[in-house]
C-alpha positions in Angstrom: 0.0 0.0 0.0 1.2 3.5 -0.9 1.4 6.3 1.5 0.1 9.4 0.0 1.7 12.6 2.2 -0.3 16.3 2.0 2.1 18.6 0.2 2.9 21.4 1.9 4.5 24.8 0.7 8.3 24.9 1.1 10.0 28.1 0.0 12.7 28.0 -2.9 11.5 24.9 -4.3 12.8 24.8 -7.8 11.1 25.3 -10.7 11.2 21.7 -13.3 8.9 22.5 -16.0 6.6 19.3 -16.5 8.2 17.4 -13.6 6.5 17.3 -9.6 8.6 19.0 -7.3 7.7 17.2 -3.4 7.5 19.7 -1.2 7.3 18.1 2.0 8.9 20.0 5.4 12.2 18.1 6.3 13.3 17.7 2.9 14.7 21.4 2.0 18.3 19.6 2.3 17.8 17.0 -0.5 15.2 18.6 -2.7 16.8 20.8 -5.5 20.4 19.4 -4.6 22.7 18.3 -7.5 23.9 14.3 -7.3 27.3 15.6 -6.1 25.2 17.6 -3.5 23.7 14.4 -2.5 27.1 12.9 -2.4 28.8 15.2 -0.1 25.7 14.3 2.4 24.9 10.4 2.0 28.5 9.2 0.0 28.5 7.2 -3.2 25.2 6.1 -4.0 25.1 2.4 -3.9 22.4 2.4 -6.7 23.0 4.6 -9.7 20.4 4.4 -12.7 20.0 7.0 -15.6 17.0 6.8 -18.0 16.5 10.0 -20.3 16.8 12.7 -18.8 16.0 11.4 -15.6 18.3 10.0 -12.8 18.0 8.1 -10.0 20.3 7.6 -6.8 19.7 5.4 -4.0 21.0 4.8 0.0 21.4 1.7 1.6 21.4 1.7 5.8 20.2 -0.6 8.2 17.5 1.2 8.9 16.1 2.0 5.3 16.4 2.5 1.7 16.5 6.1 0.2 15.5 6.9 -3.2 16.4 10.5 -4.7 14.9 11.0 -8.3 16.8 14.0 -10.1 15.3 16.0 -13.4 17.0 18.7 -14.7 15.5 22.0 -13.7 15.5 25.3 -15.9 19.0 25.9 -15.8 19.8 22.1 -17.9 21.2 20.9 -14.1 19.7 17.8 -12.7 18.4 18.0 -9.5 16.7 16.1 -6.9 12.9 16.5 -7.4 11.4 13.3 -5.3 12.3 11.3 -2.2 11.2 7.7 -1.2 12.4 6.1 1.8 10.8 2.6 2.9 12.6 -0.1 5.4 15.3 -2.4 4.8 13.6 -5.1 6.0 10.6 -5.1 4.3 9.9 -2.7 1.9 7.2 -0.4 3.7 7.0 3.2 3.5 8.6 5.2 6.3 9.4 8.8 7.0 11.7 10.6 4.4 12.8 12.7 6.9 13.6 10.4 9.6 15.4 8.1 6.8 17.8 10.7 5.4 18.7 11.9 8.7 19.5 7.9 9.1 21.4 7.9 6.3 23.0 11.2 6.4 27.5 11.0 6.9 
């Protein structure tokens, strides 16, 4: 079953023309950051998957999986646009929030 969160205004979300930005509070560290961005905060992604135009990076822990989905915005830079987090155990949804500061080096 998928979790369906309110969004919320967050200022400075960047502008993707004809992607969804999430806008979700605890996520104004992740959400318009460049994959090297991402890097400097989680390391090398252990997942690393490119399709199109679109890119996708993903964090392994103990504690849960982290999924950062990266368009590039107006400027031709890809950037992080969507989080997913779910548990490594099984799969289901958790908080993003809680999972990147879980992740986070």
């Amino acid at each position: 079953m998928r979790v369906t969160y309110p969004q919320a205004p967050v200022p400075n979300t960047p502008n993707v023309p004809g992607v969804q930005v999430m806008q979700l509070p605890g996520l104004e560290t992740v959400i318009g950051a460049t994959a090297s961005q991402l890097s400097s905060q989680f390391g090398v992604a252990d997942l690393d998957v490119a399709e199109g135009d679109a890119r996708k990076l993903q964090y392994r822990g103990q504690a849960c999986v982290l999924e950062f989905y990266l368009y590039p915005a107006e400027n031709g830079v890809a950037i992080a646009t969507w989080v997913e987090a779910r548990r490594t155990s099984d799969g289901l949804d958790v908080d993003r929030a809680a999972c990147i500061q879980a992740l986070r080096r």
